[in-house]
C-alpha positions in Angstrom: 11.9 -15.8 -93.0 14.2 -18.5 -91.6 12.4 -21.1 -90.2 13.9 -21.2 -86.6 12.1 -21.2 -83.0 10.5 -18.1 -81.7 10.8 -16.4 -84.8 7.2 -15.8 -84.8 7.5 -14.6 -81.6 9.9 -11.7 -82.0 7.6 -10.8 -85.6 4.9 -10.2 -83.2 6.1 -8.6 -80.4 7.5 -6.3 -82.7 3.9 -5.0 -83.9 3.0 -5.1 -80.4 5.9 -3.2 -78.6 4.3 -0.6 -82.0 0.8 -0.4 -80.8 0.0 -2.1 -84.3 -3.0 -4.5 -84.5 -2.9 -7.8 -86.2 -5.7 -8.0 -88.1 -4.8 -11.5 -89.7 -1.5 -13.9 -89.5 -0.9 -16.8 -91.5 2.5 -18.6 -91.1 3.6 -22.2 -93.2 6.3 -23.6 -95.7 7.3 -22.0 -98.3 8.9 -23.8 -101.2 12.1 -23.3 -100.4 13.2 -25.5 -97.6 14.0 -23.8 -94.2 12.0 -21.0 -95.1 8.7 -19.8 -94.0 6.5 -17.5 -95.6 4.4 -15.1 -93.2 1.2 -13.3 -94.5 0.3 -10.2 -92.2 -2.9 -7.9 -92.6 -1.8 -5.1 -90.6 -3.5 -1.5 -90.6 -1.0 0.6 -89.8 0.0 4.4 -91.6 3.4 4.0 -92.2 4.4 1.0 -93.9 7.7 1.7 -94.7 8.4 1.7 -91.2 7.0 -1.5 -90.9 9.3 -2.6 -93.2 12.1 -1.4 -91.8 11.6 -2.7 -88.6 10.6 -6.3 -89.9 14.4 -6.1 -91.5 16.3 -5.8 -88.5 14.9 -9.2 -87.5 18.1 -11.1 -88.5 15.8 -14.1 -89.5 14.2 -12.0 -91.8 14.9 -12.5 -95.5 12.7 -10.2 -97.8 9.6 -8.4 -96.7 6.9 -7.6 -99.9 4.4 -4.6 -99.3 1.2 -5.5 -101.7 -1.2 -3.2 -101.1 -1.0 -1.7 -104.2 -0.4 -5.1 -106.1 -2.5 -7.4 -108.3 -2.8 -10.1 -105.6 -4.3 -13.4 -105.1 -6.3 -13.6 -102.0 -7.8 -17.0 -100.1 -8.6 -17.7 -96.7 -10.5 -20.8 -95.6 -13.1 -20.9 -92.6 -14.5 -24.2 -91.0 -18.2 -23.4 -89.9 -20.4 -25.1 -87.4 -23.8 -24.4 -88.0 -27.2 -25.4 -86.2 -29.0 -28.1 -88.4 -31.9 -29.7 -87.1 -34.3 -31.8 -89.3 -36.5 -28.6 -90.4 -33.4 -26.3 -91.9 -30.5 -29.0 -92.8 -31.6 -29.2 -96.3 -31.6 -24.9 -96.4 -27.9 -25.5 -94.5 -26.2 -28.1 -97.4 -27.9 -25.4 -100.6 -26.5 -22.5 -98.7 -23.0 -24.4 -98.4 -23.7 -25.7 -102.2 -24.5 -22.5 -103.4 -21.7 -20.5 -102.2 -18.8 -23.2 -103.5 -18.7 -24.8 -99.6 -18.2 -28.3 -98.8 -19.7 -30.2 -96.1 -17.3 -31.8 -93.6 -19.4 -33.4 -91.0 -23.5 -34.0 -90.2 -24.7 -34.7 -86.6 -27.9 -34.5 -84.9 -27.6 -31.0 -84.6 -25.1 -29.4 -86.4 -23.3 -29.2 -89.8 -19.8 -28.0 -90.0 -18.7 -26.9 -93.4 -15.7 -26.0 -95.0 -15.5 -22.7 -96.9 -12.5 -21.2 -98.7 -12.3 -18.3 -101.1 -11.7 -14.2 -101.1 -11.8 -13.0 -97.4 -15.2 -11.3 -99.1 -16.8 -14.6 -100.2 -15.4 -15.9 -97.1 -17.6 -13.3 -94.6 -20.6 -13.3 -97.6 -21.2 -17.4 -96.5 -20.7 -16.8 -92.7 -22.9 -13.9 -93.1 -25.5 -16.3 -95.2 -25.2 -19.2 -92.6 -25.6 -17.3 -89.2 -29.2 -17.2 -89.4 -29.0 -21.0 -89.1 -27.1 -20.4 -85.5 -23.4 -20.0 -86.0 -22.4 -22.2 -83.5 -18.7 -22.8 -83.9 -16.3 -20.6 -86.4 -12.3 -21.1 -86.8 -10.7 -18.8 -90.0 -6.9 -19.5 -91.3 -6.4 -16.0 -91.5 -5.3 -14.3 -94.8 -3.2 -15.6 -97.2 -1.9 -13.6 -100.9 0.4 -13.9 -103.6 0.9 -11.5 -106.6 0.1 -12.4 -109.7 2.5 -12.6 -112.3 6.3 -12.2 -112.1 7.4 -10.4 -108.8 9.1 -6.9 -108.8 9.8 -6.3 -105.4 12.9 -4.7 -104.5 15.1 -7.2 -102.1 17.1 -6.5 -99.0 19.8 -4.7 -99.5 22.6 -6.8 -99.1 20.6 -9.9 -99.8 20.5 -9.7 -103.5 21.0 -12.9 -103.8 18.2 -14.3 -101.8 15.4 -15.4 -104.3 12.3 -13.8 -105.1 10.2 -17.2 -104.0 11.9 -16.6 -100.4 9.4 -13.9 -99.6 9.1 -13.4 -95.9 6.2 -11.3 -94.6 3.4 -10.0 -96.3 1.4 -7.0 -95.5 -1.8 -7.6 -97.7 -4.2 -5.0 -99.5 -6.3 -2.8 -97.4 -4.0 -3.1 -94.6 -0.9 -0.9 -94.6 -1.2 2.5 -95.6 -1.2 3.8 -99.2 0.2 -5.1 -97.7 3.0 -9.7 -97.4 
């Protein structure tokens, strides 16, 4: 999509005006300059509604469905977990073990840094809580097919490219995903 003010803002109000929950939202530069790429876990039945509505955002400039795509996946977490004398060494070999990284050690607390699949993602939090998950903040999904792109474009905007993707409604999310 065009990267213009309150963009965003019209995007969401039209799931909400929908009823439609946003299960996860990731908005940033894409590599084409003025354009922001939006990934959007939404479960909703039917997508190609979705779609059409997302298009008569003028801003809008392609919108790609993956759900049934080969995708690539990430989303990174940033953890704060207890960590007192007795359990900090269990904490970093938990955070070691699953491919974490540890950000910052006080007194008390470890925060760690954890990015992956949404599924290794929930795996570590689900390793770490019994340490006292004390402070969680998640990016939200994030996916990108694999391979060359075959989504159909706008009609009318043949000649916006492929890399100009706009929203993205990610496996597991829309009937039959951006």
């Amino acid at each position: 999509m065009q990267d213009r003010p309150a963009v965003l803002h019209r995007v969401v109000s039209l799931f909400r005006r929908r009823g439609y929950n946003i299960d996860s939202l990731a908005v940033g530069q894409s590599e084409a300059r003025g354009v922001s790429r939006m990934s959007l876990v939404v479960d909703a039945e039917d997508v190609e509604q979705v779609i059409k509505q997302l298009y008569r955002l003028v801003e809008v400039l392609k919108v790609t469905d993956v759900t049934g795509e080969r995708t690539v996946e990430r989303e990174t977490a940033l953890v704060k977990v207890g960590a007192l004398a007795g359990t900090r060494r269990d904490v970093v070999a938990t955070a070691s073990a699953c491919g974490a990284k540890i950000l910052d050690v006080a007194s008390s607390s470890i925060v760690i840094e954890i990015t992956g699949d949404p599924e290794e993602v929930e795996r570590f939090i689900e390793a770490v809580r019994p340490f006292g998950l004390k402070e969680m903040m998640r990016t939200g999904r994030i996916a990108m097919t694999r391979g060359a792109s075959h989504a159909p474009s706008r009609a009318g905007r043949e000649n916006v490219p492929a890399v100009a993707a706009t929203a993205r409604l990610l496996p597991g999310t829309l009937a039959p995903n951006t």
